[in-house]
matplotlib code that plots the C-alpha trace (Angstrom):
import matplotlib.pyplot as plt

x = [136.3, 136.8, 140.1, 140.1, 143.1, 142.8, 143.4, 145.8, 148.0, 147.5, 149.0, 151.7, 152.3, 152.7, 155.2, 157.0, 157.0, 158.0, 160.5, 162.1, 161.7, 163.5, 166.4, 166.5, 170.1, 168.2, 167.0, 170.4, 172.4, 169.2, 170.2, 174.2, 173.7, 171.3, 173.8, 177.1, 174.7, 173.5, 177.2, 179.0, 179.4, 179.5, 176.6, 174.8, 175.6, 174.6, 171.5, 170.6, 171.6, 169.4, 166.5, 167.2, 167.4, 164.2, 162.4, 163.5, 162.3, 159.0, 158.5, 159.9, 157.7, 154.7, 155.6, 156.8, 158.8, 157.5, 159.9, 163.0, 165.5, 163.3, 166.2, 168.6, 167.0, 166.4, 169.8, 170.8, 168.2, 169.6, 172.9, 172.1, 170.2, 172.7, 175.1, 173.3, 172.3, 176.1, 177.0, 178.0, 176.4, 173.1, 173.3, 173.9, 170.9, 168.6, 170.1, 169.6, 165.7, 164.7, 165.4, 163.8, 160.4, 160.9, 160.8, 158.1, 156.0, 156.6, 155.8, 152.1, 151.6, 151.9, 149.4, 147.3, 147.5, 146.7, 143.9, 142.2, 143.9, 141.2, 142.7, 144.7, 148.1, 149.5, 153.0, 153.7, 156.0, 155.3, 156.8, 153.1, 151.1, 148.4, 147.5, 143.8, 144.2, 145.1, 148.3, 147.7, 147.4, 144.3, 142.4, 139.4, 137.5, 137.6, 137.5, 140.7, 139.3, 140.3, 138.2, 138.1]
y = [37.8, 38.2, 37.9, 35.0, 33.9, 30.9, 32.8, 35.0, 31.8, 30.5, 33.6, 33.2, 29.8, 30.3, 33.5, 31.0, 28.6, 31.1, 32.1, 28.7, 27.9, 31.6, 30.6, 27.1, 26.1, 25.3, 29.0, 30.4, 27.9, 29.8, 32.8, 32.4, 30.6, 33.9, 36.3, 34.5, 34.6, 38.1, 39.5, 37.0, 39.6, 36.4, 34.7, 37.9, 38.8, 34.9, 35.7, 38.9, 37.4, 34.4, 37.3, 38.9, 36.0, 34.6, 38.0, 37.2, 33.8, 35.2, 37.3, 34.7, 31.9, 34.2, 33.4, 29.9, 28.9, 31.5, 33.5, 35.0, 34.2, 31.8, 28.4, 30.9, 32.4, 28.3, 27.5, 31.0, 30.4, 26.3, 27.6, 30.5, 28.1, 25.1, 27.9, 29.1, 25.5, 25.3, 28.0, 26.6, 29.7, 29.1, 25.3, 25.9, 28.6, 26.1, 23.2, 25.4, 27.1, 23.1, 22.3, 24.9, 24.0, 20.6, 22.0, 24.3, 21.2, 18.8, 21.7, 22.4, 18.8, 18.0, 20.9, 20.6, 16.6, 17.6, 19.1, 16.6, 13.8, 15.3, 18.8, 18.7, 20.7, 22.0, 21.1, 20.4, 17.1, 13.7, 12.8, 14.7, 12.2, 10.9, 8.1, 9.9, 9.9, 13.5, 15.6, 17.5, 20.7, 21.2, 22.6, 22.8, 19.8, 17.7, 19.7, 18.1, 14.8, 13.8, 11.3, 14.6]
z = [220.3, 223.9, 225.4, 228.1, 230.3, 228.4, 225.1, 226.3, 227.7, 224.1, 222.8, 225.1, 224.4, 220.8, 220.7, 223.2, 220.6, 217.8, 220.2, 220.7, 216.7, 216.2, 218.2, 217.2, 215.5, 212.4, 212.2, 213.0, 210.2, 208.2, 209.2, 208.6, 205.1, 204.0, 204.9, 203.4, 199.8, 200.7, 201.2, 197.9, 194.8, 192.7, 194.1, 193.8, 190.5, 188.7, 190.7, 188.6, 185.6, 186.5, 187.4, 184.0, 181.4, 183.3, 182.2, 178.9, 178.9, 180.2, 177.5, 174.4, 176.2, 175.2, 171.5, 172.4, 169.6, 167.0, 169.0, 167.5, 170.0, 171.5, 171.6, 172.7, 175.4, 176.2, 176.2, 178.1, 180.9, 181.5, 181.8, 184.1, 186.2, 186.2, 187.4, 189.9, 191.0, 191.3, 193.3, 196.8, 198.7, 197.1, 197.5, 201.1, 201.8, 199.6, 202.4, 204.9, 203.9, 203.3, 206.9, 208.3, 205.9, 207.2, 211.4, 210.9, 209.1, 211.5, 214.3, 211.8, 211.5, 215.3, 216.1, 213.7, 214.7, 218.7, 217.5, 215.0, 212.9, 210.0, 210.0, 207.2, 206.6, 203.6, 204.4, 200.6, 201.5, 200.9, 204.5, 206.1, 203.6, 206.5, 203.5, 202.9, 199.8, 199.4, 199.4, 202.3, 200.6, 199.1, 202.2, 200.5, 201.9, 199.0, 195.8, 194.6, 194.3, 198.1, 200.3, 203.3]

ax = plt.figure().add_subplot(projection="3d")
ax.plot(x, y, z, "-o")
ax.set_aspect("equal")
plt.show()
């Protein structure tokens, strides 16, 4: 691949628009909301407990219900996760992370859309549906049953 002015302005043109996306206010309430759960002792420590009784629950679900411990490890994991659902630092990253999906797949949509209304993009929200008759995430060109 030979590097043309017209790649090279494409290049430039892009970090540009990683640039702008970086500094964006939806990047920086990303940023803020990540380190307020990185820095909380409490946040941090129902996420290791999360981390651990979902190792457990990997393991029992091996067995399924021929495990020992298997309802308990159930009802451990639930309550672990409701907790952690809970926590207002991790409900605020999880606010914060879905916004900045949703900017970067508007931003993949309207390339991708420039380009060709048939390029499809695997933004994984139902707001991207183009109405083909296909997610917009299999990619493969109609292995997944789609009309592409």
């Amino acid at each position: 691949m030979l590097a043309t002015t017209e790649r090279v302005r494409l290049l430039e043109t892009a970090e540009s628009l990683a640039k702008m996306i970086s500094q964006s206010e939806v990047a920086e309430q990303y940023r803020i909301c990540k380190y307020k759960l990185k820095n909380n002792k409490e946040s941090q420590r129902k996420i290791q407990k999360f981390v651990r009784l979902k190792d457990q629950y990997e393991d029992a679900k091996r067995f399924g219900k021929y495990h020992p411990d298997y309802k308990k490890i159930m009802v451990q994991v639930r309550k672990a996760k409701r907790e952690l659902d809970l926590d207002p630092f991790v409900a605020e990253f999880r606010l914060a992370e879905n916004d900045l999906q949703s900017l970067l797949d508007m931003v993949s949509v309207h390339l991708a859309g420039a380009v060709s209304p048939q390029i499809k993009v695997p933004a994984g929200n139902p707001f991207f549906d183009t109405g083909t008759g296909c997610s917009g995430g299999c990619g493969t060109g109609g292995s997944c049953g789609c009309s592409a």
